[in-house]
C-alpha positions in Angstrom: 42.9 -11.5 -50.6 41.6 -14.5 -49.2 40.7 -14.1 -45.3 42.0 -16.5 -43.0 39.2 -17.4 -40.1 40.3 -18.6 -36.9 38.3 -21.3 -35.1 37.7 -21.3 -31.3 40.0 -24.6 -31.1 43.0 -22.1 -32.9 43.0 -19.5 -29.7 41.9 -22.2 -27.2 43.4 -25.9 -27.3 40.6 -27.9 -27.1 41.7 -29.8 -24.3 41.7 -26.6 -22.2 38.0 -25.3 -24.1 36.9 -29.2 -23.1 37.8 -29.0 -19.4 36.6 -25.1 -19.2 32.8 -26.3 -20.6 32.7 -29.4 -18.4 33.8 -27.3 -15.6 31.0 -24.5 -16.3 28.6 -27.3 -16.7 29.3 -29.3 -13.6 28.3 -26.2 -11.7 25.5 -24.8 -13.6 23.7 -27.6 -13.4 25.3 -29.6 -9.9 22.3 -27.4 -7.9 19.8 -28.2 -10.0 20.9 -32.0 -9.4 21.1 -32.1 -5.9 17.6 -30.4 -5.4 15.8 -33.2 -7.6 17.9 -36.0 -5.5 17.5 -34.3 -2.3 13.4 -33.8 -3.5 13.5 -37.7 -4.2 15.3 -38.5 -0.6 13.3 -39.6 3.0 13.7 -37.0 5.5 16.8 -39.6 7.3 18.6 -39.5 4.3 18.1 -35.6 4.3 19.4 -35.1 7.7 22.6 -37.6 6.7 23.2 -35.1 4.0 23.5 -38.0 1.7 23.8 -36.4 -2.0 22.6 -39.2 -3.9 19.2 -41.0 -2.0 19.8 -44.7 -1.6 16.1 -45.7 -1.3 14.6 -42.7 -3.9 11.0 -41.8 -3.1 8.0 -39.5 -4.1 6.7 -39.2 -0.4 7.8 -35.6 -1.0 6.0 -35.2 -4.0 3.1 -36.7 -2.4 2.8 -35.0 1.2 3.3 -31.5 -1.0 0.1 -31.8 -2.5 -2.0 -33.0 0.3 -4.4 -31.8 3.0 -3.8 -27.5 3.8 -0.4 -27.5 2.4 -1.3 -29.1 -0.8 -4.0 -27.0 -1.2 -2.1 -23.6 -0.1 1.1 -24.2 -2.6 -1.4 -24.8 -5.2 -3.1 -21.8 -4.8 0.1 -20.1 -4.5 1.0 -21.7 -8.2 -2.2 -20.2 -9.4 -1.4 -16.8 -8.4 2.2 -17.1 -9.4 0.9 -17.7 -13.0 -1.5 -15.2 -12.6 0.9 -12.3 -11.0 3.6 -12.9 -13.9 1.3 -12.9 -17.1 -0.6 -9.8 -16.0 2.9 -8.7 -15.6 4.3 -9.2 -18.7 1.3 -8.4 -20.9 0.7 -5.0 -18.8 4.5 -4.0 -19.2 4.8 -5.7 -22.7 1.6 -3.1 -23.8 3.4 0.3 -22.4 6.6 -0.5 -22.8 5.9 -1.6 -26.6 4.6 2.2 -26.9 7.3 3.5 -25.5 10.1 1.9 -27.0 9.0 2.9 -30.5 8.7 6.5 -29.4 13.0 6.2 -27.8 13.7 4.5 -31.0 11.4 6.3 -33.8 10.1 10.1 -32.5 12.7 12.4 -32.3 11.7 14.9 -29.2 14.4 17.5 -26.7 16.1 14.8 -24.6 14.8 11.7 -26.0 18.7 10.0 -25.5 19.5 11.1 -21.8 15.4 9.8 -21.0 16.2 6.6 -22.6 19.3 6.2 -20.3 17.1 7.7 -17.4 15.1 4.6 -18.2 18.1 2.4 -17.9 19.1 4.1 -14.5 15.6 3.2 -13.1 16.5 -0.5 -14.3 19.3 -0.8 -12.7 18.2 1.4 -8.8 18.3 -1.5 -6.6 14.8 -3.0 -5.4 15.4 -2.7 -1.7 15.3 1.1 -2.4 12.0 1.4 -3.5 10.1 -1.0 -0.5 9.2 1.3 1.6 7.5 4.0 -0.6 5.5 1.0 -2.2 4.3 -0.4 1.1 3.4 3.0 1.8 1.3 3.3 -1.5 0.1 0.3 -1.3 -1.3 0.5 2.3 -2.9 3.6 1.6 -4.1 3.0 -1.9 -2.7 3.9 -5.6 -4.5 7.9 -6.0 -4.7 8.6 -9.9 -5.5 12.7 -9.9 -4.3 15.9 -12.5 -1.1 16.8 -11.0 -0.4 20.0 -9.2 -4.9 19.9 -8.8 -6.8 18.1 -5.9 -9.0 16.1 -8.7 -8.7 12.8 -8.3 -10.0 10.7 -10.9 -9.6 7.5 -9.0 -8.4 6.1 -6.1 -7.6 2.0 -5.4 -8.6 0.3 -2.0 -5.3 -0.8 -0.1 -3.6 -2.9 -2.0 -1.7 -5.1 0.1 -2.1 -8.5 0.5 -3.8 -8.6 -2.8 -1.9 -9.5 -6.0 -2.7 -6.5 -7.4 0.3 -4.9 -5.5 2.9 -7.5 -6.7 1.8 -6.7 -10.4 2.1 -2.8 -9.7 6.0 -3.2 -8.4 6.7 -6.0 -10.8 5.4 -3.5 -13.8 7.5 -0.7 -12.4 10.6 -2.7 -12.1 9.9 -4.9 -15.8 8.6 -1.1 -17.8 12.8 0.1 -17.9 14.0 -3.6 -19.0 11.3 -3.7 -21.8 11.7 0.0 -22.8 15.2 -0.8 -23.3 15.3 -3.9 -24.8 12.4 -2.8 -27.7 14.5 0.3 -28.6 17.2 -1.8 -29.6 15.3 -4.2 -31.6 13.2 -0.9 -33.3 15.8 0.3 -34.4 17.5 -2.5 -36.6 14.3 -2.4 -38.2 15.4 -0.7 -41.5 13.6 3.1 -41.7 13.0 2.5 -45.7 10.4 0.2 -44.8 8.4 2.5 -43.0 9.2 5.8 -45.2 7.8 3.2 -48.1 4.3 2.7 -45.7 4.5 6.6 -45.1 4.2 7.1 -48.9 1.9 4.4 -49.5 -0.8 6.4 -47.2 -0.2 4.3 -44.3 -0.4 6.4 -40.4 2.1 6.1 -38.1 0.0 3.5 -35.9 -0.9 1.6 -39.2 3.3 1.2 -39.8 4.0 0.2 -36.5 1.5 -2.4 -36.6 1.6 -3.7 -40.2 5.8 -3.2 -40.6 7.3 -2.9 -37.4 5.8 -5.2 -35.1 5.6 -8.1 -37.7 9.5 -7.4 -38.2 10.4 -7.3 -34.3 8.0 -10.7 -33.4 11.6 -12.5 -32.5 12.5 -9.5 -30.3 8.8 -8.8 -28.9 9.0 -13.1 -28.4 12.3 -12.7 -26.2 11.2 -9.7 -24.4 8.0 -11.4 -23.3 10.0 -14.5 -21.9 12.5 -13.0 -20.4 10.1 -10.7 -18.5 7.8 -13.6 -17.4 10.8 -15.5 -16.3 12.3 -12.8 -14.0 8.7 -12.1 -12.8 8.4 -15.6 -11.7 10.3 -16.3 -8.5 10.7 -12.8 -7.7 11.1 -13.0 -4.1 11.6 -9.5 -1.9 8.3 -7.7 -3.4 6.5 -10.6 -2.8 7.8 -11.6 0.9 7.4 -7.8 1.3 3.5 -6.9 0.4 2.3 -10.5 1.0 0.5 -12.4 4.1 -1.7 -14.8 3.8 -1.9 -17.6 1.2 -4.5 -15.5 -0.8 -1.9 -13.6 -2.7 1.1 -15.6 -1.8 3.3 -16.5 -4.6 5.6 -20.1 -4.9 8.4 -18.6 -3.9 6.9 -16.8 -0.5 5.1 -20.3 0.3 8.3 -22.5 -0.2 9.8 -20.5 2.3 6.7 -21.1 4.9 8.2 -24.9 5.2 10.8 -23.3 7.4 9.3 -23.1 11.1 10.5 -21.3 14.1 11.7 -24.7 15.6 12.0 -26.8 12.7 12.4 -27.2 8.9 11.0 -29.2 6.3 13.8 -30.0 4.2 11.8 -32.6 1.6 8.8 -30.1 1.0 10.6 -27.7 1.0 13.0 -29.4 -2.2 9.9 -30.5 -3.9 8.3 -27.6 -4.0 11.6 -26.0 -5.5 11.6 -28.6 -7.8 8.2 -28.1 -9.1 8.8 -24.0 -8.9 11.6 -24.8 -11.7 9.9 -26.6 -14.1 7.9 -23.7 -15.7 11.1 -21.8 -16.5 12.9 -25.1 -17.4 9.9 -26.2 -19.5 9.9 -22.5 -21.5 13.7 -21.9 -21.6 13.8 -25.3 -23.6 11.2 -24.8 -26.2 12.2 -20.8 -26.4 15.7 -21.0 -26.6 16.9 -19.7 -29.7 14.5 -16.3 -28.9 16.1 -16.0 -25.2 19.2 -16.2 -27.2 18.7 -13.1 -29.6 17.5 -11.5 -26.6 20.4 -11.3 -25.0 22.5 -10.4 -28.1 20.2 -8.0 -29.8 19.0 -5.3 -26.8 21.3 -3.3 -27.5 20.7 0.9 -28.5 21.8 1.4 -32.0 21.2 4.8 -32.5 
C-alpha cells in the first residue's frame, strides 16, 4: 500500500505558514536590529529614540575601546572567554564520565539519580546564591566526609574568576549529564559487546567506540554549554567587584550611573558581546540542531 505523505503546505496554507514565519522573524531578529542601529546612532539621536540613525556613526565603537573603559571591557572580554572555556571543558570532562555511567552501568537507583540530576538542572539559580557566596567567602574545604581531614582548602574565592567557573560548573554538570545520556545510549550496544570480545576494557570502548560515535553529540554539548556560560549574568553580578574578574555582561551594565546612562556604550558593547555567539551559532548550526533534538533519555 502505497503511503501518502503530507507536506507542511497540506495542514498549513502557505499563505498562513508565510505570514506565521515572517511574523516569528520580524521579532526574533527586530532586537537584534535596533541594538546595531541604536550602537551606530550619536547620543541626540539616542535620546530622540529615533529607530533608524539618520547620520550613522562608529563614535560608539570608538569611545568603547578607549582610555579606562576601553581597557576595562577588554579585560572583561578576556575573562569572559576565559570563565566559559574552563567551564565547558571542566563540566564537559565530568559530566562525559558520568553520562556514560547513567547510560551504560547498571547500579540500585541509577534512573531516579539520573532524574535527580535533571531536578538540580532545573532548581532555580537564585536559590543557590547565598550558600555559594557563603562558600566562596570562606573558601571551597575539600576533606573525607563525616572526618576533620581536610585534604585541601581554597583561599576565598570571591572576586576571582575562579568562583564564576565553580557555580557555572555546578549549574552546566546536570545539563551535560543529561544531554550525554541520551546521546550514549543511541549508540548501538553490539558495538561495544564486539570491543568487549575483541579484548578491548571498558575505558578502551568508551574511547575507541563510543566517543568517536557521539563527536556530533559531544560537539553540541560543548556549544551549547559555552553559549549559556557566556552572558550569564546573576552569578557573575553576584560574586564579582572589581574589573579583575568582571565578565562582559557585569561591565555593560557599569555604563549605567547613579545620575546618568550611557545609552551608545552601553549598545556597543552589547553588540560586540553578541558576536561570539552569533559568529559560533552560524558556523555550528547543524550540531546546535541535533542537540536540541537528540538529548533525549532512551532507555
Amino acid at each position: 500500500m502505497k503511503r501518502i505523505q503530507k507536506s507542511s503546505s497540506d495542514i498549513i496554507p502557505s499563505g498562513y505558514l508565510w505570514t506565521g514565519l515572517i511574523i516569528l522573524a520580524v521579532v526574533t531578529l527586530a532586537p537584534f536590529v535596533y541594538l546595531v542601529a541604536s550602537s551606530l546612532s550619536n547620543k541626540v539621536e539616542l535620546l530622540d529614540g529615533h529607530l533608524i540613525p539618520h547620520h550613522p556613526t562608529f563614535l560608539n565603537y570608538v569611545h568603547l575601546f578607549q582610555g579606562t573603559d576601553g581597557a576595562n571591557f577588554l579585560h572583561a572580554m578576556l575573562n569572559s572567554v576565559e570563565v566559559a572555556i574552563l567551564t565547558t571543558l571542566i563540566s564537559m570532562i565530568i559530566g562525559v564520565f558520568a553520562a556514560y555511567a547513567f547510560a551504560r552501568l547498571h547500579f540500585p537507583f541509577r534512573i531516579t539519580s539520573l532524574f535527580a540530576v535533571l531536578a538540580m538542572q532545573i532548581l532555580p539559580s537564585v536559590s543557590i546564591i547565598v550558600p555559594l557566596y557563603v562558600l566562596f567567602r570562606n573558601g571551597i574545604t575539600i576533606g573525607i566526609p563525616f572526618t576533620h581531614v581536610v585534604f585541601y582548602h581554597s583561599p576565598p574565592l570571591l572576586d576571582t574568576i575562579w568562583a564564576l567557573v565553580v557555580a557555572y560548573t555546578a549549574g552546566s554538570l546536570p545539563f551535560v549529564i543529561w544531554l550525554m545520556s541520551g546521546y550514549f545510549q543511541s549508540v548501538p550496544k553490539e558495538l561495544e559487546e564486539a570491543a568487549t570480545v575483541d579484548g578491548t576494557g571498558r575505558f578502551g570502548t568508551m574511547f575507541k567506540i563510543i566517543l568517536p560515535l557521539s563527536l556530533p553529540g559531544l560537539a553540541a554539548t560543548f556549544i551549547f554549554t559555552l553559549l549559556n556560560n557566556w552572558d550569564e549574568f546573576m552569578f557573575a553580578s553576584a560574586f564579582t567587584t572589581t574589573f579583575a574578574s568582571k565578565t562582559v555582561p557585569v561591565a555593560i551594565q557599569e555604563f549605567i550611573g547613579r545620575h546618568s546612562m550611557d545609552w551608545g556604550l552601553m549598545t556597543a558593547g552589547g553588540f560586540i558581546a553578541t558576536l561570539p555567539p552569533v559568529i559560533i551559532s552560524f558556523f555550528f548550526y547543524r550540531y546546535i540542531v541535533n542537540g536540541v533534538t537528540a538529548g533525549g533519555v532512551k532507555g
